[in-house]
C-alpha positions in Angstrom: -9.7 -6.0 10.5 -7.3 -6.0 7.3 -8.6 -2.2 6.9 -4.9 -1.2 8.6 -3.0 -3.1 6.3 -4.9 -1.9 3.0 -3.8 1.6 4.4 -0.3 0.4 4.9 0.2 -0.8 1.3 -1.7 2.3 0.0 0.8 4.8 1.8 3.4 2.7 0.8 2.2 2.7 -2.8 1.5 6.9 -2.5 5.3 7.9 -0.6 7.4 4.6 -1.8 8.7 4.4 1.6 9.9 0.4 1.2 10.5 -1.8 -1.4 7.6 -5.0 -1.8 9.5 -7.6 0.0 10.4 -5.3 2.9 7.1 -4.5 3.2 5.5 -7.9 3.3 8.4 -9.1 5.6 7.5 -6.0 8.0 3.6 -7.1 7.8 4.3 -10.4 8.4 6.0 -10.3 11.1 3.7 -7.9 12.7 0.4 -10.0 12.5 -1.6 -13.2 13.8 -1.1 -16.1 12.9 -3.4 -17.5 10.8 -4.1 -14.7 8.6 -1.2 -13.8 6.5 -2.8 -14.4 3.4 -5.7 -12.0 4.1 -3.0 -9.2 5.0 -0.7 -9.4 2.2 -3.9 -9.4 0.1 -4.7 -6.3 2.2 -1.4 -4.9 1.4 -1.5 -5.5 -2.4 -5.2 -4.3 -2.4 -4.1 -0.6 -0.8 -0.8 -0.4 -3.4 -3.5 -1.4 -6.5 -5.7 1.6 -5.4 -3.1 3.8 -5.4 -1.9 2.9 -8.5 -5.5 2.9 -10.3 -6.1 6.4 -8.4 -5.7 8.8 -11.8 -4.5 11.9 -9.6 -1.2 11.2 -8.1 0.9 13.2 -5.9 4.5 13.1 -6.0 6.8 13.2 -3.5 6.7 17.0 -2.7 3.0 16.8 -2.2 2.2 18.4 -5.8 -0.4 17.3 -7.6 -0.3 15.4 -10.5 -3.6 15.3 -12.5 -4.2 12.6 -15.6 -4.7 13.7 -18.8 -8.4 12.9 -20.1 
């Protein structure tokens, strides 16, 4: 069920759309009860794949590739 919110941090991650906080206040408040430390896990799971991804694309859409 957290696969939404793995996606939200990635996208987040990829287009830096909100800051952390705002994003983990946003998430919060948008699921069950119960299960907020699975989500922000979620959410910190999708931003660390991002971030380990070695082709990046910026803002524009262009492609970044790492260097080997």
């Amino acid at each position: 069920m957290a696969a939404n919110i793995i996606a939200v941090g990635a996208v987040n991650e990829a287009l830096q759309i909100a800051s952390v906080k705002s994003l983990e206040e946003a998430v919060l408040n948008h699921i069950p009860k119960g299960t907020e430390e699975l989500n922000i896990k979620a959410m910190r799971l999708g931003a660390e794949l991002v971030k380990s991804n070695p082709e990046k694309k910026t803002k524009k859409g262009e492609e970044k590739k790492a260097h080997a």
